[in-house]
PyMOL CGO cylinders between C-alpha atoms (Angstrom):
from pymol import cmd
from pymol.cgo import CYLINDER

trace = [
    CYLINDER, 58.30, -12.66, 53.86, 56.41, -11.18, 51.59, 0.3, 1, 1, 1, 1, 1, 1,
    CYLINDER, 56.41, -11.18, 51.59, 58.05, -7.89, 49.39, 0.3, 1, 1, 1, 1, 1, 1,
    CYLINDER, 58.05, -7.89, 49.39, 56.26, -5.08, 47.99, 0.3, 1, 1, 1, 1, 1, 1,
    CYLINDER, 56.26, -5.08, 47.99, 55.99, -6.84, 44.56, 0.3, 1, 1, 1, 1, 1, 1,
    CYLINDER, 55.99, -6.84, 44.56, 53.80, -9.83, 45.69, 0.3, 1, 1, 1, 1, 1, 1,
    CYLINDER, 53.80, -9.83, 45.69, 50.36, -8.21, 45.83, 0.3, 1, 1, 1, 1, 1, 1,
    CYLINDER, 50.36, -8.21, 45.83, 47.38, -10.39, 47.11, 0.3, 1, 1, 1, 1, 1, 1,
    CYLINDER, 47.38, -10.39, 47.11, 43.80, -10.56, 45.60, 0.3, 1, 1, 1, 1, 1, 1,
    CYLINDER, 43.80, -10.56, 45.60, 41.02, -8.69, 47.09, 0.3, 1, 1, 1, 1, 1, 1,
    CYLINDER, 41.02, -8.69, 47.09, 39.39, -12.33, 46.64, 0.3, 1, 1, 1, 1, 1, 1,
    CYLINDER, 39.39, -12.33, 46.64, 42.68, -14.17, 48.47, 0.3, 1, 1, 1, 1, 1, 1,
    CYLINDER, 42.68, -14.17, 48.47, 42.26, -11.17, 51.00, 0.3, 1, 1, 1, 1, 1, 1,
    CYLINDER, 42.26, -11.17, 51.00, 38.84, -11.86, 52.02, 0.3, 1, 1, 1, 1, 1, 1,
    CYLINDER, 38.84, -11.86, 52.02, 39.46, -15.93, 52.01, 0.3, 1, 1, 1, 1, 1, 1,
    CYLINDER, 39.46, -15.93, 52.01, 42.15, -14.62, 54.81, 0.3, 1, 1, 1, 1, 1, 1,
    CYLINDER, 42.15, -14.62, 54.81, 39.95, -12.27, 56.43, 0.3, 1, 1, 1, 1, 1, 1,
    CYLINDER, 39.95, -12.27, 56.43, 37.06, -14.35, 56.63, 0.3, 1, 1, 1, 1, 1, 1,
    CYLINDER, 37.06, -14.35, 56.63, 39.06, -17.56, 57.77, 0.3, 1, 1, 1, 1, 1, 1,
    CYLINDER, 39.06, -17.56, 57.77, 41.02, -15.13, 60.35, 0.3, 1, 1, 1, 1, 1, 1,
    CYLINDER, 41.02, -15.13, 60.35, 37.37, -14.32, 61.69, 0.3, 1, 1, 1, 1, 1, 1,
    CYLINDER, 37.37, -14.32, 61.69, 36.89, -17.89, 62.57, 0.3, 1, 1, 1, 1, 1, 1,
    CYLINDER, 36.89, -17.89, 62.57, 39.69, -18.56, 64.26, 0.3, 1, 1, 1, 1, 1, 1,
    CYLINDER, 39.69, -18.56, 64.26, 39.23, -15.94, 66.64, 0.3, 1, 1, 1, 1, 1, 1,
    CYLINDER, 39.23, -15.94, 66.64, 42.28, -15.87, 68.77, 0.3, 1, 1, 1, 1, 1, 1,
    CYLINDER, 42.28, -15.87, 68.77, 44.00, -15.22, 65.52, 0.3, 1, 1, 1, 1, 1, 1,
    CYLINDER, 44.00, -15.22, 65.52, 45.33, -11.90, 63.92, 0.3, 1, 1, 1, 1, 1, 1,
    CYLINDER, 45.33, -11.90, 63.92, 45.57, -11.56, 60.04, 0.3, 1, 1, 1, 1, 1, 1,
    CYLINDER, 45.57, -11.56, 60.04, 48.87, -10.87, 60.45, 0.3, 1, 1, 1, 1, 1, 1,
    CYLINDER, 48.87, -10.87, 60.45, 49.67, -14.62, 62.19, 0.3, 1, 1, 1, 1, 1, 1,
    CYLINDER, 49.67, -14.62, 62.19, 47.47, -16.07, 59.81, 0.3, 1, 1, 1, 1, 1, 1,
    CYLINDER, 47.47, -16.07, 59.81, 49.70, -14.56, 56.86, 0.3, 1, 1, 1, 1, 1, 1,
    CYLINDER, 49.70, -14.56, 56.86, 52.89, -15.64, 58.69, 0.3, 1, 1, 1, 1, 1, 1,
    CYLINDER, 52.89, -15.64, 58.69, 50.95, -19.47, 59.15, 0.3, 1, 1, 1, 1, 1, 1,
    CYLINDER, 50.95, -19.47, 59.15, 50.34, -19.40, 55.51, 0.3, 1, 1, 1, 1, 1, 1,
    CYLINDER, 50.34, -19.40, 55.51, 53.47, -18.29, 54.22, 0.3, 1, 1, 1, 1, 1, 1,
    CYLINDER, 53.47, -18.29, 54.22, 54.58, -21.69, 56.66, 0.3, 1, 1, 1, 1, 1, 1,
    CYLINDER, 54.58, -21.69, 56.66, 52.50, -23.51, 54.61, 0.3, 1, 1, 1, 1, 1, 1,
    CYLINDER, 52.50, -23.51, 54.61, 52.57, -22.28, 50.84, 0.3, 1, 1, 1, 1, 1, 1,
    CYLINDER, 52.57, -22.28, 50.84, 55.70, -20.25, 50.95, 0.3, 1, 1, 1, 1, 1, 1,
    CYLINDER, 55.70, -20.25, 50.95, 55.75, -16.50, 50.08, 0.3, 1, 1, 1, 1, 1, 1,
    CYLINDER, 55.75, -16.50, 50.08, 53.30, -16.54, 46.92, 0.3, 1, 1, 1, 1, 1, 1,
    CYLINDER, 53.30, -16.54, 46.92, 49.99, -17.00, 48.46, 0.3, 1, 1, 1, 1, 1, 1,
    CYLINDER, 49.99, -17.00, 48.46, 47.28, -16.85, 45.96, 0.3, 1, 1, 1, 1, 1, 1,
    CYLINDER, 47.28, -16.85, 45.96, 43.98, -19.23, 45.14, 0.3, 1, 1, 1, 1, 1, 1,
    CYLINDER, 43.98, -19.23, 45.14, 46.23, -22.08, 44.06, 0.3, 1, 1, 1, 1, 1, 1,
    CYLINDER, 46.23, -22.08, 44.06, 48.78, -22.06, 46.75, 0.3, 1, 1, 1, 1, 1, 1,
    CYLINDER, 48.78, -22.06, 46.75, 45.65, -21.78, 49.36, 0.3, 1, 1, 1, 1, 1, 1,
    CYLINDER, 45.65, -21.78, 49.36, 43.99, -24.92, 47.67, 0.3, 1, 1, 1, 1, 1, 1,
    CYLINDER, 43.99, -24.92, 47.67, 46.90, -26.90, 49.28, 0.3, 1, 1, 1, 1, 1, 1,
    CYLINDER, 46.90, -26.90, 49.28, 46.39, -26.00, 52.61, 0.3, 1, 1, 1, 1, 1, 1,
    CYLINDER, 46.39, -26.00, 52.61, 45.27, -28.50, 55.22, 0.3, 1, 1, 1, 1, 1, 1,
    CYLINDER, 45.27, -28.50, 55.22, 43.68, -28.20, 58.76, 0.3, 1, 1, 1, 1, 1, 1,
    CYLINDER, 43.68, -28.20, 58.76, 46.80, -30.38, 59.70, 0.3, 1, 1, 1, 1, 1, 1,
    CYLINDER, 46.80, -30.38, 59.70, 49.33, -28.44, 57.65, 0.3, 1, 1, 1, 1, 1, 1,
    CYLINDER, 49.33, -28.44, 57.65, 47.45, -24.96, 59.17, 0.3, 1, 1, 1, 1, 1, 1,
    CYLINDER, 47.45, -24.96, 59.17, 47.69, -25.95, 62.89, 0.3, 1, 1, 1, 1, 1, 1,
    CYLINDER, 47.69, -25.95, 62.89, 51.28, -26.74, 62.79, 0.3, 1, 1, 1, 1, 1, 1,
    CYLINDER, 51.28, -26.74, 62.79, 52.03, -23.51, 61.30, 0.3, 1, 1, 1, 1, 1, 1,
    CYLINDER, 52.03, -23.51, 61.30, 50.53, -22.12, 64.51, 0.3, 1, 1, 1, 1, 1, 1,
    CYLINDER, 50.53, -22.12, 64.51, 52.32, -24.52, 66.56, 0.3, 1, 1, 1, 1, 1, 1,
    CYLINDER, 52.32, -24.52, 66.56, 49.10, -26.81, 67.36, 0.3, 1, 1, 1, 1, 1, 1,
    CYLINDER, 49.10, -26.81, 67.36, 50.82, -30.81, 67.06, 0.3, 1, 1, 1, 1, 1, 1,
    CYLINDER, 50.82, -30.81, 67.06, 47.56, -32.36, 68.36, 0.3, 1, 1, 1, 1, 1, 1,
    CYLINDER, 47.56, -32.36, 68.36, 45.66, -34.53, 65.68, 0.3, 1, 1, 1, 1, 1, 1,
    CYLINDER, 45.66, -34.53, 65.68, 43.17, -33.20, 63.33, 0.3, 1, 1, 1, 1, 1, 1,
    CYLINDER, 43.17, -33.20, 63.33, 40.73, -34.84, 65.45, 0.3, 1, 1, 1, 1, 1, 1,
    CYLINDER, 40.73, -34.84, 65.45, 41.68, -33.07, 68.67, 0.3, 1, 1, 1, 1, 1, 1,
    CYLINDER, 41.68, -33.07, 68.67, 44.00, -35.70, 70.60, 0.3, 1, 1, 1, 1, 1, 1,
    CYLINDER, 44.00, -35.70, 70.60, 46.62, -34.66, 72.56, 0.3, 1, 1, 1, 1, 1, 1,
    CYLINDER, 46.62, -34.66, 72.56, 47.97, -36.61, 74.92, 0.3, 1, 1, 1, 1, 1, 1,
    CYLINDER, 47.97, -36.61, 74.92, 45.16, -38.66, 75.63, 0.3, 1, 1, 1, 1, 1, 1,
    CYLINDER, 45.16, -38.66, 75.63, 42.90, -35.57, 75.12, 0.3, 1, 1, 1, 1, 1, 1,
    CYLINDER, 42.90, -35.57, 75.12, 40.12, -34.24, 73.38, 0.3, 1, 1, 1, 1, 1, 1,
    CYLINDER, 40.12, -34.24, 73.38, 39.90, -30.83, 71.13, 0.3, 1, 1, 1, 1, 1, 1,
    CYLINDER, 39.90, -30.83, 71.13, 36.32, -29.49, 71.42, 0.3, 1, 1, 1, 1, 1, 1,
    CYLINDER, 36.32, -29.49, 71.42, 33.74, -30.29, 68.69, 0.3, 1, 1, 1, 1, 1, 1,
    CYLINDER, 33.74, -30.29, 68.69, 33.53, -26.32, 68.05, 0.3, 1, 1, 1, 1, 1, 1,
    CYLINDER, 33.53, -26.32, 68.05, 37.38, -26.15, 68.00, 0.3, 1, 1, 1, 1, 1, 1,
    CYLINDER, 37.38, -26.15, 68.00, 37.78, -28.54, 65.15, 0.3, 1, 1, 1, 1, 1, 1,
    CYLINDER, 37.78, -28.54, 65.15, 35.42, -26.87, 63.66, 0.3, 1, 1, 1, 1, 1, 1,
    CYLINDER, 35.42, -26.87, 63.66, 36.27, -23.76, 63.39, 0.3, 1, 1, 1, 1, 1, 1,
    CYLINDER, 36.27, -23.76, 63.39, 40.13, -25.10, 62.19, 0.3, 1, 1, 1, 1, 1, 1,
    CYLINDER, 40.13, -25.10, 62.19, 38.09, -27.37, 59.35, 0.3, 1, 1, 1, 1, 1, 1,
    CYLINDER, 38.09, -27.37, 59.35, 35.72, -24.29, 58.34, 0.3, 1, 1, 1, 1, 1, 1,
    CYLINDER, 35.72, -24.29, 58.34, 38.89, -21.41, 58.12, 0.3, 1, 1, 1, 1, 1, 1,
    CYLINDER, 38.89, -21.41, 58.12, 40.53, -23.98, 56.11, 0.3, 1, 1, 1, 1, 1, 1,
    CYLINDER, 40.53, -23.98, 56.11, 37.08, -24.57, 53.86, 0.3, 1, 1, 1, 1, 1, 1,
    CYLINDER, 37.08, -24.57, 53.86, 37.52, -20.77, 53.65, 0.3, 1, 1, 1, 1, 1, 1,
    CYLINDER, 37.52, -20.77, 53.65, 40.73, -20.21, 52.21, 0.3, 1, 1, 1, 1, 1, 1,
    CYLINDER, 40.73, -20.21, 52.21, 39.63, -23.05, 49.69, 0.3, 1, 1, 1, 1, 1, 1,
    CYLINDER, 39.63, -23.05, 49.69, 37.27, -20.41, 48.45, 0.3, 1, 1, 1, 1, 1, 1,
    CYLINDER, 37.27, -20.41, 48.45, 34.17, -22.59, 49.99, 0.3, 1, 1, 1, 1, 1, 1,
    CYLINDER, 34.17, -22.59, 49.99, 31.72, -21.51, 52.34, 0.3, 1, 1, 1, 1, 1, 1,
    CYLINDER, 31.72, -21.51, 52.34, 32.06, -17.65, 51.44, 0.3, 1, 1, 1, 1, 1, 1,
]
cmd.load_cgo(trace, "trace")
């Protein structure tokens, strides 16, 4: 968790903010608990370099393939999409 002393950039809080947007189901909040899962506490532009779509949807508990297959079954095209573009986002791309 993060303590008083970490501080975020304004530019690491709008990668979050703007990759939060995509996902829509998706609070900030969640998406700060997902990312601390995946970077640990310090989350800044390098840490949010090493993010993947893979490493992302486990944090939120999604197991099925970057490609959508679960169990025999298909994400949506738009779904995928939106997980590969919030990533692209907190890479700093796309903004």
């Amino acid at each position: 968790m993060m303590t008083s002393e970490d501080t975020i950039s304004p530019e690491v809080a709008l990668r979050i903010a703007l990759a939060t947007r995509v996902l829509s189901e998706v609070s900030v909040g969640e998406m700060i608990e997902a990312l601390q899962d995946c970077v640990g506490d310090t989350i800044n532009e390098d840490s949010l370099s090493r993010v993947t779509v893979a490493s992302l949807k486990t944090a939120f508990g999604h197991t099925n393939q970057v490609d959508g297959e679960e169990d025999g079954e298909d994400g949506t095209t738009a779904e995928i999409a939106a997980w590969k573009e919030a990533v692209a986002i907190l890479w700093g791309q796309n903004i």
